[in-house]
N, C-alpha and C positions, 0 to 999 in steps of 0.2 A: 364827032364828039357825042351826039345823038346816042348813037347807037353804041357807043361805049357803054352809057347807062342803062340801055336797057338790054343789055348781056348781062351789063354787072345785077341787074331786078331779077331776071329772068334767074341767074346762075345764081344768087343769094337766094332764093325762093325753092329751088330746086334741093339744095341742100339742105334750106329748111325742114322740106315734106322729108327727105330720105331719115335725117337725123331723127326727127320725132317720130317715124314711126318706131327707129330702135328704141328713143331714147323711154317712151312714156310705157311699154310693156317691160325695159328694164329697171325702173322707177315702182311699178307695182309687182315686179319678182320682191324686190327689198322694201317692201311692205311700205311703201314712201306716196300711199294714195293720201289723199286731204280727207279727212274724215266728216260727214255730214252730223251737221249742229242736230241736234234733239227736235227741234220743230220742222226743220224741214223733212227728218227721217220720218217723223210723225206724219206730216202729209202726204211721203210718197207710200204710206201703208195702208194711209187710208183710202186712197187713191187702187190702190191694189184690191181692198176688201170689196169700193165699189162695182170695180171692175169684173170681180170676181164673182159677184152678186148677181151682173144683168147677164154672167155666161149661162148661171142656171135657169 
């Protein structure tokens, strides 16, 4: 009985990874990505500018 369950984890899990990786590059073909709130797009620019700053 055991080991029924953990075929069944194992083969539920496996299908998981296969599916998402179709599923989430055909998700942003159809432009279906979540789009980032205003503050946090703010921070990851600022975060860029810093970045960008200690390359020089």
């Amino acid at each position: 009985m055991e080991i029924r369950i953990i075929i069944a984890f194992l083969l539920a899990f496996v299908i998981a990874l296969v599916l998402g990786k179709l599923f989430i590059p055909w998700l942003n073909r159809r432009k279906m990505a979540q789009p980032l709130k205003e503050e946090v797009a703010q921070i990851y620019a600022e975060k860029e500018n810093e970045q960008a700053a200690e390359k020089e």
